[in-house]
C-alpha angles and dihedrals in degrees: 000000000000122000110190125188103200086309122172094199100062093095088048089050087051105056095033084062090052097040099055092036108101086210111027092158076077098061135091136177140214118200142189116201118204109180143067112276135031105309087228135047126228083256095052088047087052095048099044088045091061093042095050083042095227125108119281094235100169123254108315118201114277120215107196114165092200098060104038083063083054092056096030118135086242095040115121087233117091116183115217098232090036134250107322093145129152146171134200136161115228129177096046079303102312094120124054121194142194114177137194142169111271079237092077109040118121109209127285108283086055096049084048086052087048092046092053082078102058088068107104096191104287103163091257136031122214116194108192135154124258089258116064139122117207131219120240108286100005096158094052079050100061097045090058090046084056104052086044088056093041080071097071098024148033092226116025117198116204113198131169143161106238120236118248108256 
């Protein structure tokens, strides 16, 4: 899960994920888009496309039930700007958006929890910010860390605060 705030680096964040994994056709992401405007050009759609090997098809309609309760008129949750909300799948799926505009975005830790929704049952989940760099292999890496931590418990956390780059 990615929640992004009008970032730039979010399309850097994104093929550098893909670059340094050794299987990005495993990966998927959930984010959440908080700013006016789509959250990837033509030419990022094209790039990740290649790097995730599947056509770049353009965004397709996402139906997320979840999400829809969140947003929902009788909802608790009332968004400042109102009730702009949208979601789309891009990259053959790889990729699942909700969008809104940056007016009505209510800080980080709601957008994760947004986010949290977005998930549709892959073995792990991975929550980062919209600006990181990977090492070679990350996603190798973690698998190893996890095995090492299934030793002492049932479900291992890792958790971590990411360098600046």
């Amino acid at each position: 899960c990615i929640a992004a705030f009008c970032d730039p680096e979010l399309p850097h964040t994104l093929r550098a994920m893909l670059h340094k994994a050794s299987r990005p056709d495993l990966l998927f992401v959930g984010l959440v888009w908080q700013g006016s405007g789509p959250p990837l050009s033509d030419e990022d759609l094209a790039k990740l496309s290649e790097l995730w090997g599947v056509p770049n098809d353009g965004a397709s309609r996402y139906e997320n039930r979840a999400i829809a309760e969140i947003f929902a008129e009788d909802s608790l949750l009332k968004l400042p700007a109102g009730r702009n909300i949208s979601c789309s799948k891009l990259v053959g799926g790889h990729i699942r958006v909700l969008h809104m505009d940056a007016e009505d975005a209510r800080g980080p830790c709601w957008a994760r929890y947004v986010g949290q929704h977005l998930w549709d049952g892959e073995g792990y989940y991975l929550q980062l910010d919209s600006h990181m760099r990977f090492s070679d292999n990350w996603d190798d890496l973690m698998h190893e860390e996890l095995a090492r931590c299934s030793q002492y418990s049932q479900k291992p956390v890792l958790s971590n605060y990411g360098r600046s780059y």
